[in-house]
N, CA, C and O atoms as a GROMACS GRO file, in nm:
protein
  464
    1UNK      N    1  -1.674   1.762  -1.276
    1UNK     CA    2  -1.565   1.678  -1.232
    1UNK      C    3  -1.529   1.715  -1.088
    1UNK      O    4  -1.482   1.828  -1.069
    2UNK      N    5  -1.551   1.612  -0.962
    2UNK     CA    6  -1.486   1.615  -0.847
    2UNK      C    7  -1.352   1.635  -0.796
    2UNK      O    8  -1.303   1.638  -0.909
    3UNK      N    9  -1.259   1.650  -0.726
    3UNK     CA   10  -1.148   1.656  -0.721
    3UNK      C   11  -1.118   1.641  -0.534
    3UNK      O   12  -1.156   1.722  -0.450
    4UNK      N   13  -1.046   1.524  -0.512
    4UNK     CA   14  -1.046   1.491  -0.365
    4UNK      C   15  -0.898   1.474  -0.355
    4UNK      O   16  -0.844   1.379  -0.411
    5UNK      N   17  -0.838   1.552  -0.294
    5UNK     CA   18  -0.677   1.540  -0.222
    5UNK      C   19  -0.683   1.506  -0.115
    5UNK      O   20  -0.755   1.574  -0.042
    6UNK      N   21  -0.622   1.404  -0.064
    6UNK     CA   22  -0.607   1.353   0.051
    6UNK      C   23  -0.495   1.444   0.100
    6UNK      O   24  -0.430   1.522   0.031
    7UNK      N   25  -0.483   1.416   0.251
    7UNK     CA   26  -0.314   1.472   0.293
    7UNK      C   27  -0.322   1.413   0.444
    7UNK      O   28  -0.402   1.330   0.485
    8UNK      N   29  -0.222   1.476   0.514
    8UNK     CA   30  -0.210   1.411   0.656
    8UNK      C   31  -0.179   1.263   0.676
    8UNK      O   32  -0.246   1.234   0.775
    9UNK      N   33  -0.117   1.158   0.637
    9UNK     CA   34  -0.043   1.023   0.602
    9UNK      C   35   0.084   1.071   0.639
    9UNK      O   36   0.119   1.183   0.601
   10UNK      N   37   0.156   1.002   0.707
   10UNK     CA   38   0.288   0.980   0.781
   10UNK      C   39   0.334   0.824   0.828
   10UNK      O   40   0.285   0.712   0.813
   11UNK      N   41   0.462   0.881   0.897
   11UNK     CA   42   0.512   0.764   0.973
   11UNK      C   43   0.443   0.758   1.135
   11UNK      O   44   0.424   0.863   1.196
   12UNK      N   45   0.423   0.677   1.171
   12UNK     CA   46   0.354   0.710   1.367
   12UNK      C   47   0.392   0.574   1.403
   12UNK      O   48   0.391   0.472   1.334
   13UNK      N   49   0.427   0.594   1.531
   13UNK     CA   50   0.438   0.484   1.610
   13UNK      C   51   0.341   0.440   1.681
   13UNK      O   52   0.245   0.516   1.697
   14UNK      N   53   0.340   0.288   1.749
   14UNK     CA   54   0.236   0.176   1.737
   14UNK      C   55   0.182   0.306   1.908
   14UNK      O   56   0.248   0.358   1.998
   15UNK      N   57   0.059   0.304   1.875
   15UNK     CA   58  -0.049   0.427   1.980
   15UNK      C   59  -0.055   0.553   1.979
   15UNK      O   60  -0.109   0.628   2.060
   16UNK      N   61   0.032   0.590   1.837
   16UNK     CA   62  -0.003   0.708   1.814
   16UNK      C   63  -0.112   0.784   1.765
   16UNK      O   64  -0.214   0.722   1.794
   17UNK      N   65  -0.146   0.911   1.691
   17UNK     CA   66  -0.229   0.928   1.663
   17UNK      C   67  -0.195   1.058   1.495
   17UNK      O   68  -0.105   1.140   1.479
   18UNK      N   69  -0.277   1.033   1.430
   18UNK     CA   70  -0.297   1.085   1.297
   18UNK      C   71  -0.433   1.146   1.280
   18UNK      O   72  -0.534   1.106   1.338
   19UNK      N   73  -0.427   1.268   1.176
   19UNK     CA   74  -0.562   1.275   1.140
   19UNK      C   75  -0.544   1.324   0.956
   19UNK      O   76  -0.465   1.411   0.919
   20UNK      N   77  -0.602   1.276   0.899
   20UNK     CA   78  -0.617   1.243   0.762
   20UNK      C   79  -0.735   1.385   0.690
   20UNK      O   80  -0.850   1.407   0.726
   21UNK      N   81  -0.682   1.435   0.620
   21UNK     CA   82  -0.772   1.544   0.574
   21UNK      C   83  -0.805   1.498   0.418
   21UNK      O   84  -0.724   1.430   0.354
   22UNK      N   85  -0.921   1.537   0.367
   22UNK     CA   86  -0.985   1.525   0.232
   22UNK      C   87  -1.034   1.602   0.205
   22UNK      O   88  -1.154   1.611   0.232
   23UNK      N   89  -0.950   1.722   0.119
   23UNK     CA   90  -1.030   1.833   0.052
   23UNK      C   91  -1.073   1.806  -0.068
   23UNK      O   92  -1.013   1.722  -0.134
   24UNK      N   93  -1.188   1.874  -0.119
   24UNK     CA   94  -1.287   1.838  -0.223
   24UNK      C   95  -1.283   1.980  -0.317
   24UNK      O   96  -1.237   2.087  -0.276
   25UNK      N   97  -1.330   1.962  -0.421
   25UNK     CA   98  -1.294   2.086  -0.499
   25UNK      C   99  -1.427   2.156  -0.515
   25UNK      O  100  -1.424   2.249  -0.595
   26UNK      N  101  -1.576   2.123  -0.440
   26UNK     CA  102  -1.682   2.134  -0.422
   26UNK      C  103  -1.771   2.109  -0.309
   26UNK      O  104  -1.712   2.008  -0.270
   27UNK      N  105  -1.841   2.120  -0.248
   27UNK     CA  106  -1.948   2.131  -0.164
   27UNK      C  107  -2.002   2.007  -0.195
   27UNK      O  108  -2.123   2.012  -0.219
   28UNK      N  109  -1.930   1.854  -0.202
   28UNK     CA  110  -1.949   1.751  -0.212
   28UNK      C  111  -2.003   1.716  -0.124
   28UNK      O  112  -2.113   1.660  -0.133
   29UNK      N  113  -1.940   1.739  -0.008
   29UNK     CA  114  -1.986   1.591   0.159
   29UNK      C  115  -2.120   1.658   0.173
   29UNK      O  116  -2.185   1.602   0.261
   30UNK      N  117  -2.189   1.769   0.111
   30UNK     CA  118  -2.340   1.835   0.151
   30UNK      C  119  -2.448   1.714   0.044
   30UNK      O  120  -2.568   1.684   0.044
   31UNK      N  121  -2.368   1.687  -0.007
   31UNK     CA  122  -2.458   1.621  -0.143
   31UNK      C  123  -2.473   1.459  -0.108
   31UNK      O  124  -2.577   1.394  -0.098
   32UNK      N  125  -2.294   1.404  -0.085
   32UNK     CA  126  -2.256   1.233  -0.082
   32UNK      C  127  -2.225   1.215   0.005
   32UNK      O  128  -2.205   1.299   0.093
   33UNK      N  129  -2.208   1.076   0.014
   33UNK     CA  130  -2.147   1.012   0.110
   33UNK      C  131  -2.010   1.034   0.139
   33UNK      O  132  -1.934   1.005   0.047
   34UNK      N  133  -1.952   1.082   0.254
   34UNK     CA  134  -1.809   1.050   0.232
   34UNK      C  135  -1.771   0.899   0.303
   34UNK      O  136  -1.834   0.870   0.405
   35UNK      N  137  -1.687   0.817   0.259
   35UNK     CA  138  -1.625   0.714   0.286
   35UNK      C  139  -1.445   0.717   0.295
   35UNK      O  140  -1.381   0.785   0.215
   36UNK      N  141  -1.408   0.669   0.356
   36UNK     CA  142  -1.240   0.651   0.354
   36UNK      C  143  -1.268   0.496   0.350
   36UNK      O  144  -1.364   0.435   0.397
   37UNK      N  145  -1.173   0.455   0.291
   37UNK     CA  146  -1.113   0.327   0.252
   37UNK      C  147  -0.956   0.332   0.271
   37UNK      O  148  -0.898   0.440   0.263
   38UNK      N  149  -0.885   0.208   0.297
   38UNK     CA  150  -0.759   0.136   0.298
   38UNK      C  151  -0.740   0.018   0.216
   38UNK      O  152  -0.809  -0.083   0.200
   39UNK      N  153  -0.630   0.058   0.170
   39UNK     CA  154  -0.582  -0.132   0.068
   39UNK      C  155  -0.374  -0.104   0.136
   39UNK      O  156  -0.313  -0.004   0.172
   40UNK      N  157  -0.350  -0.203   0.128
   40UNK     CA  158  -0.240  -0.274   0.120
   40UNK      C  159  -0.207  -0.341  -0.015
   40UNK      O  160  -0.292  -0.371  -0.099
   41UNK      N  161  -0.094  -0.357  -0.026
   41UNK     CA  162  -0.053  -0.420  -0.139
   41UNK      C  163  -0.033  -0.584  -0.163
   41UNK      O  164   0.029  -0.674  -0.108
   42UNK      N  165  -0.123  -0.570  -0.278
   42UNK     CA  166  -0.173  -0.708  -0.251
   42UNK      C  167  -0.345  -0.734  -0.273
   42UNK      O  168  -0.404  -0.799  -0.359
   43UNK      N  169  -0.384  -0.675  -0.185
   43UNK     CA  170  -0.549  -0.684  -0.124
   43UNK      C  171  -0.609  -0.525  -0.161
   43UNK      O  172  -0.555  -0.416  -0.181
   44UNK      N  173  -0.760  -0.577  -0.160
   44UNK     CA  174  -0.841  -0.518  -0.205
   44UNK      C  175  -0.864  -0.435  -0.156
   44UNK      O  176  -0.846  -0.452  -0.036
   45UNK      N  177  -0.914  -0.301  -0.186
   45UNK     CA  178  -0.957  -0.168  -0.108
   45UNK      C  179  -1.035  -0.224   0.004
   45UNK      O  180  -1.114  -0.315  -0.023
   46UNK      N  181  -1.023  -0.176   0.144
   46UNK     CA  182  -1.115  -0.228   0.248
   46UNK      C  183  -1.205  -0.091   0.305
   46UNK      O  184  -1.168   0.017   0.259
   47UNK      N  185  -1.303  -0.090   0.388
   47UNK     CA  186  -1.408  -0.009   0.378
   47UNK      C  187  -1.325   0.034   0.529
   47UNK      O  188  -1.256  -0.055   0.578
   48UNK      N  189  -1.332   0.149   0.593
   48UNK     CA  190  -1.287   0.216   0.728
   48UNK      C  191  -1.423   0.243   0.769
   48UNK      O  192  -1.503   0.178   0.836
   49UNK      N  193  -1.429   0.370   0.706
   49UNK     CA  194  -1.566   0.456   0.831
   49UNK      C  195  -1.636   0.525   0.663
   49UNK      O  196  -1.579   0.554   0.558
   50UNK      N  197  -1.789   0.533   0.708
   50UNK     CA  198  -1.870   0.621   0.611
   50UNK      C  199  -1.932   0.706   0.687
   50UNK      O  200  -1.981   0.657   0.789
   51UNK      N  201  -1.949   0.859   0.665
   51UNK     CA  202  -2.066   0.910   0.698
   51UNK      C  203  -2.164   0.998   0.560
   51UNK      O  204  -2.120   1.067   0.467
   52UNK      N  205  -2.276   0.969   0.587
   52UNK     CA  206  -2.398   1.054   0.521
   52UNK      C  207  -2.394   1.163   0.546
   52UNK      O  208  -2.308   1.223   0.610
   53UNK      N  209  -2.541   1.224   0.473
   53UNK     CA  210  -2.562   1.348   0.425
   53UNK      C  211  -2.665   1.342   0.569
   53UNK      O  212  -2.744   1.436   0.554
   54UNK      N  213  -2.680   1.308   0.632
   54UNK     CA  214  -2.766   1.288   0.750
   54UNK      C  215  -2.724   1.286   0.876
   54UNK      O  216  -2.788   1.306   0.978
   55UNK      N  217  -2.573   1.251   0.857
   55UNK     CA  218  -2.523   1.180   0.989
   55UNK      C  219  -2.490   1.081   1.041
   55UNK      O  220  -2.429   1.059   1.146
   56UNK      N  221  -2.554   0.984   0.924
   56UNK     CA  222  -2.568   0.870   1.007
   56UNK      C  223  -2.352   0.800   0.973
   56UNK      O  224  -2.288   0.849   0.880
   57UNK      N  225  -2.296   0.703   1.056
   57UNK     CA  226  -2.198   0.700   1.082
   57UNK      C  227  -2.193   0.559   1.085
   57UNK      O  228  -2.264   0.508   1.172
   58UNK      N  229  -2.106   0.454   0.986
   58UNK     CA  230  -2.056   0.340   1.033
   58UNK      C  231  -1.873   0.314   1.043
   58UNK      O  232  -1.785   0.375   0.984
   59UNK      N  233  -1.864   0.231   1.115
   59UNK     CA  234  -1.712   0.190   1.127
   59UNK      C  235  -1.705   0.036   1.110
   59UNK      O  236  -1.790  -0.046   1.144
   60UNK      N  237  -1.576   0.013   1.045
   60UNK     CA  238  -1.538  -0.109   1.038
   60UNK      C  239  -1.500  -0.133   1.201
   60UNK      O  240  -1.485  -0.055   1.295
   61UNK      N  241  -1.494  -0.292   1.184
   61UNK     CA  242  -1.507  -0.350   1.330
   61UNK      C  243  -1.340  -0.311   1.372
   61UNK      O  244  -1.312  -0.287   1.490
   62UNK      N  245  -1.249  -0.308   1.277
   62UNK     CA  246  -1.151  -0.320   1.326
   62UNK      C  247  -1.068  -0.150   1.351
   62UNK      O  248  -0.949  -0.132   1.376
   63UNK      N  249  -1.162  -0.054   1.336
   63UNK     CA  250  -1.134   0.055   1.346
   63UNK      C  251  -1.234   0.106   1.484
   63UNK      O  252  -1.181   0.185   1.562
   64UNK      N  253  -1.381   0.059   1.512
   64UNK     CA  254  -1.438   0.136   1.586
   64UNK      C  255  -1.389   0.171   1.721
   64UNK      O  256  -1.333   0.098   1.803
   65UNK      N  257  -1.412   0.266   1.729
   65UNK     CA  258  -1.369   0.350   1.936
   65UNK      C  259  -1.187   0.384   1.889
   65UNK      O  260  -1.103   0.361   1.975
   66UNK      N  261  -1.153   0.424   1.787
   66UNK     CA  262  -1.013   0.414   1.781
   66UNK      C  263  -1.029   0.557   1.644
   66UNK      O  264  -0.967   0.663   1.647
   67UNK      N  265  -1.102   0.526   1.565
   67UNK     CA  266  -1.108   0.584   1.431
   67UNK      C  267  -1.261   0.741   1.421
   67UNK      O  268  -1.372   0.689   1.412
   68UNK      N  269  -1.264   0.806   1.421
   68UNK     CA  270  -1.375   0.904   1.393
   68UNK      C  271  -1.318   0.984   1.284
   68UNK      O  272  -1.203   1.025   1.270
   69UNK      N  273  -1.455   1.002   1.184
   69UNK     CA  274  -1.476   1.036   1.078
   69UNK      C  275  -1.567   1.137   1.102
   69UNK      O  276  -1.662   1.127   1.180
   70UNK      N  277  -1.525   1.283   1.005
   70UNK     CA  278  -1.633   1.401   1.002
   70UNK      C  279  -1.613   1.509   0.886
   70UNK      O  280  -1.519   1.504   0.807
   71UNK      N  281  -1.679   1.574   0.885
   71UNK     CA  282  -1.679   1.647   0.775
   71UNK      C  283  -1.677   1.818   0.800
   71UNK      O  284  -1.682   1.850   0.919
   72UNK      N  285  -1.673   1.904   0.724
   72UNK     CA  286  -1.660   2.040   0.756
   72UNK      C  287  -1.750   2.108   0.632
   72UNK      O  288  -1.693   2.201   0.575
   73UNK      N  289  -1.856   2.081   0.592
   73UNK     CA  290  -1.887   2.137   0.507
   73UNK      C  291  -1.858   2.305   0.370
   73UNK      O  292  -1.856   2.354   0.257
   74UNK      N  293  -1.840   2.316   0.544
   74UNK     CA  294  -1.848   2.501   0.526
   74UNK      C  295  -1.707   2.500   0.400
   74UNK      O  296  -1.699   2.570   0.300
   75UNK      N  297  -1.600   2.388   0.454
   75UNK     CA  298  -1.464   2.422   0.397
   75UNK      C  299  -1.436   2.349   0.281
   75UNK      O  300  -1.335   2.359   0.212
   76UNK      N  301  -1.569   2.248   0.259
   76UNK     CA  302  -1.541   2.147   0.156
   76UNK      C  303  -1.438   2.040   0.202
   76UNK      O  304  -1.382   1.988   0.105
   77UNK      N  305  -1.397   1.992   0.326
   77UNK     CA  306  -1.335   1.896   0.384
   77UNK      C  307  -1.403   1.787   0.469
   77UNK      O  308  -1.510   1.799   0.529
   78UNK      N  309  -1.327   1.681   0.464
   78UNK     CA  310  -1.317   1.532   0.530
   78UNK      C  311  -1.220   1.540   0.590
   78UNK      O  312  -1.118   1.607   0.576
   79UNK      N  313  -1.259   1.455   0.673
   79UNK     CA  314  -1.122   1.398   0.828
   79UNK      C  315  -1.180   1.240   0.844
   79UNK      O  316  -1.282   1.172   0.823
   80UNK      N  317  -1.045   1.229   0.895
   80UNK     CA  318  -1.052   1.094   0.958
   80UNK      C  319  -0.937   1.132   1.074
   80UNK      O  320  -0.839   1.205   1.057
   81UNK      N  321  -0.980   1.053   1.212
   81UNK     CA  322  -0.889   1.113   1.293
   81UNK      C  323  -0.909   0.955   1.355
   81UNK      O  324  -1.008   0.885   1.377
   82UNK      N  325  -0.713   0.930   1.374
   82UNK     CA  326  -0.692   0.794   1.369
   82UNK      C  327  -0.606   0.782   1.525
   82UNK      O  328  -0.499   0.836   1.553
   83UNK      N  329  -0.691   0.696   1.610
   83UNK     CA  330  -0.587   0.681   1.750
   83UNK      C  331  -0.544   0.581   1.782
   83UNK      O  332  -0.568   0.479   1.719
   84UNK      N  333  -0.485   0.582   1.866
   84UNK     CA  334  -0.446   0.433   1.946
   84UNK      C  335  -0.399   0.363   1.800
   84UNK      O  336  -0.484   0.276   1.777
   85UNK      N  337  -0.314   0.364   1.709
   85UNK     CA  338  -0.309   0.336   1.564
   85UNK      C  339  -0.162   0.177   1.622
   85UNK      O  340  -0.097   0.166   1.726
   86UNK      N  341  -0.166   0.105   1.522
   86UNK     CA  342  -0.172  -0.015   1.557
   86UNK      C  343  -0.064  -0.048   1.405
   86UNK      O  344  -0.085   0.028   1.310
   87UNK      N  345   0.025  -0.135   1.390
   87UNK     CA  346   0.078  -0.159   1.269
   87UNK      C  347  -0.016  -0.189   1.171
   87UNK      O  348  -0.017  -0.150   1.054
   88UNK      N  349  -0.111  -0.277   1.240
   88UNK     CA  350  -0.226  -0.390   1.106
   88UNK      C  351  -0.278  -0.245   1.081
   88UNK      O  352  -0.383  -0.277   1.025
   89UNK      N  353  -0.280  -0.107   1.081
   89UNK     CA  354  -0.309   0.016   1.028
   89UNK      C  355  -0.258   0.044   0.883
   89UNK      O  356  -0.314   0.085   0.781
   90UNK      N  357  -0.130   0.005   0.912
   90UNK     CA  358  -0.020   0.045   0.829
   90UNK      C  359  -0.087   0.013   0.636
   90UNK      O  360  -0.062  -0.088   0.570
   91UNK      N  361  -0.182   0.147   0.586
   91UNK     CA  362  -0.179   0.100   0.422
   91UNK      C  363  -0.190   0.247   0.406
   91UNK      O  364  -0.159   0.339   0.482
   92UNK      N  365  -0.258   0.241   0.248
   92UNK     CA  366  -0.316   0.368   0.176
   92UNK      C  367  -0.459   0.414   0.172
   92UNK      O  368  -0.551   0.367   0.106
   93UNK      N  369  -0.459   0.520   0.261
   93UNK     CA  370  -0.572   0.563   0.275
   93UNK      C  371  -0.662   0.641   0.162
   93UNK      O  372  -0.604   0.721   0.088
   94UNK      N  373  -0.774   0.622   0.152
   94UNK     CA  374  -0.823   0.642   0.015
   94UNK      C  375  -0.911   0.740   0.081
   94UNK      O  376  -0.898   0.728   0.203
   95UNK      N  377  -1.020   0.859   0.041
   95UNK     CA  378  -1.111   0.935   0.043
   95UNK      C  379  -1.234   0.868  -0.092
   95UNK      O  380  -1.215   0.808  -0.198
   96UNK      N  381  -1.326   0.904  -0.039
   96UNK     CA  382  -1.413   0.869  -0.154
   96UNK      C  383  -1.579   0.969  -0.136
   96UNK      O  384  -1.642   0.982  -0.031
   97UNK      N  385  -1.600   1.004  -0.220
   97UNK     CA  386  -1.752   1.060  -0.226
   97UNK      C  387  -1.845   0.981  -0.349
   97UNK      O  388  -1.820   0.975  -0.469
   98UNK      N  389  -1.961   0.923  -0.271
   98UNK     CA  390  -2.024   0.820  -0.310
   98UNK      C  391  -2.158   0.897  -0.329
   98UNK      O  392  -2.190   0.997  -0.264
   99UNK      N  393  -2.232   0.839  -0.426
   99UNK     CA  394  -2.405   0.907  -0.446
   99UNK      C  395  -2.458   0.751  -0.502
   99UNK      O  396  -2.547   0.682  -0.451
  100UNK      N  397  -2.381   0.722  -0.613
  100UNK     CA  398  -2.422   0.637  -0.697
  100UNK      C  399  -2.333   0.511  -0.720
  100UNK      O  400  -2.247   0.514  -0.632
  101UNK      N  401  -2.314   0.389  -0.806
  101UNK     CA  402  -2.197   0.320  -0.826
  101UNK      C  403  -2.137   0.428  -0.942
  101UNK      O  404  -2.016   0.448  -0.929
  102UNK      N  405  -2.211   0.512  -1.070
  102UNK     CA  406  -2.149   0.545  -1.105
  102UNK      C  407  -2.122   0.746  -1.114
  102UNK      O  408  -2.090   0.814  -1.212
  103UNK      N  409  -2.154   0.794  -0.950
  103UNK     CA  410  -2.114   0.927  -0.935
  103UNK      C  411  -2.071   0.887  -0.797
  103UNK      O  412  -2.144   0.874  -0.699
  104UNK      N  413  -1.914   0.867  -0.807
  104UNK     CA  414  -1.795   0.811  -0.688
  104UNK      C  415  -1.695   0.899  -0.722
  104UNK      O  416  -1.719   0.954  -0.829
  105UNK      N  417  -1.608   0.928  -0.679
  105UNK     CA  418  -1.503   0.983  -0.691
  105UNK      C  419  -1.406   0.927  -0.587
  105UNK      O  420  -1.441   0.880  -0.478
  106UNK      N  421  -1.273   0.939  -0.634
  106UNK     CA  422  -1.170   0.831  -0.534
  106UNK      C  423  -1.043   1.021  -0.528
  106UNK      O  424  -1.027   1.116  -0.606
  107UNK      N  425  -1.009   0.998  -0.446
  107UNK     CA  426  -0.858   1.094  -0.434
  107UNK      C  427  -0.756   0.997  -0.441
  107UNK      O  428  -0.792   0.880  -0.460
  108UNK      N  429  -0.619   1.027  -0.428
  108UNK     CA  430  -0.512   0.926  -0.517
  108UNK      C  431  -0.448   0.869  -0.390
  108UNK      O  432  -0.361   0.782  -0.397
  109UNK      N  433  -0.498   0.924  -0.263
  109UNK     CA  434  -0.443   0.811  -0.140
  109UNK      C  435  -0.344   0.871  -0.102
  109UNK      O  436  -0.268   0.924  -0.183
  110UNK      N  437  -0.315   0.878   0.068
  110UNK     CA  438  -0.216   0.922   0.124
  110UNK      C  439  -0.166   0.800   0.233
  110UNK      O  440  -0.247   0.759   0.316
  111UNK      N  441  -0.064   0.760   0.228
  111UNK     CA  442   0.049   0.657   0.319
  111UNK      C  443   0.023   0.684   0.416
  111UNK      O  444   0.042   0.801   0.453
  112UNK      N  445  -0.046   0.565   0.522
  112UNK     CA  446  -0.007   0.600   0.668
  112UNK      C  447   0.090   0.454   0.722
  112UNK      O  448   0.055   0.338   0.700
  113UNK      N  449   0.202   0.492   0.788
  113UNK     CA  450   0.301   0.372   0.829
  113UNK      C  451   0.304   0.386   0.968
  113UNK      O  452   0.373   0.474   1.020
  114UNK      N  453   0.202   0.271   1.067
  114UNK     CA  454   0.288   0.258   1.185
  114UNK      C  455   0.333   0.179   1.215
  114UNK      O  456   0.276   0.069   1.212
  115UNK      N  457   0.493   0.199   1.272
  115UNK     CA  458   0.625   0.108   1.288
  115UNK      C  459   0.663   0.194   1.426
  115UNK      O  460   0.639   0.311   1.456
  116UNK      N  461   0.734   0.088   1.500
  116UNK     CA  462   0.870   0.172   1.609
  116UNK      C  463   0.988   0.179   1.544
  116UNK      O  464   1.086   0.230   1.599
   0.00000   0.00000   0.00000
């Protein structure tokens, strides 16, 4: 059994900056994919940034040059480090470690709100 705590979700104002941590209860991100996701209420989980067991790195269009995603192996952690942050930001950030559809693991989401 996996275990992913998100943390780092706050209040920030519109160009501020955040960075989102995902600790894992294992030497996961060496194995899966890590992914962060966002939903709002209402709408469906939306995809942010993924990176592999390789490196390789995608971003949603509406995050890229603003959003970087990385990992720390050594510590069993994920980041997401969020700039220039924008209201249409404003949901619940999800962590996820992906291999399979059914070896995923989700953490329970940490609030990020930007407002002035």
């Amino acid at each position: 059994q996996v275990q992913l705590v998100e943390s780092g979700g706050g209040l920030v104002q519109p160009g501020g900056s955040l960075r989102l941590s995902c600790a894992a209860s294992g030497s996961i991100f060496s194995e899966y994919v890590m992914r962060w996701y966002r939903q709002t209420p209402g709408n469906l989980r939306e995809f942010v940034a993924s990176l592999t067991t390789s490196g390789t790195i995608v971003y949603a269009n509406s995050v890229k040059g603003r959003f970087t995603i990385s990992t720390n192996n050594a510590r069993n952690m994920g980041y997401l480090s969020m700039n220039s942050l924008k209201p249409a930001d404003t949901a619940v950030y999800y962590c996820n470690a992906y291999r399979t559809p059914t070896l995923t693991w989700w953490g329970q989401g940490t609030q990020v709100a930007v407002s002035s």
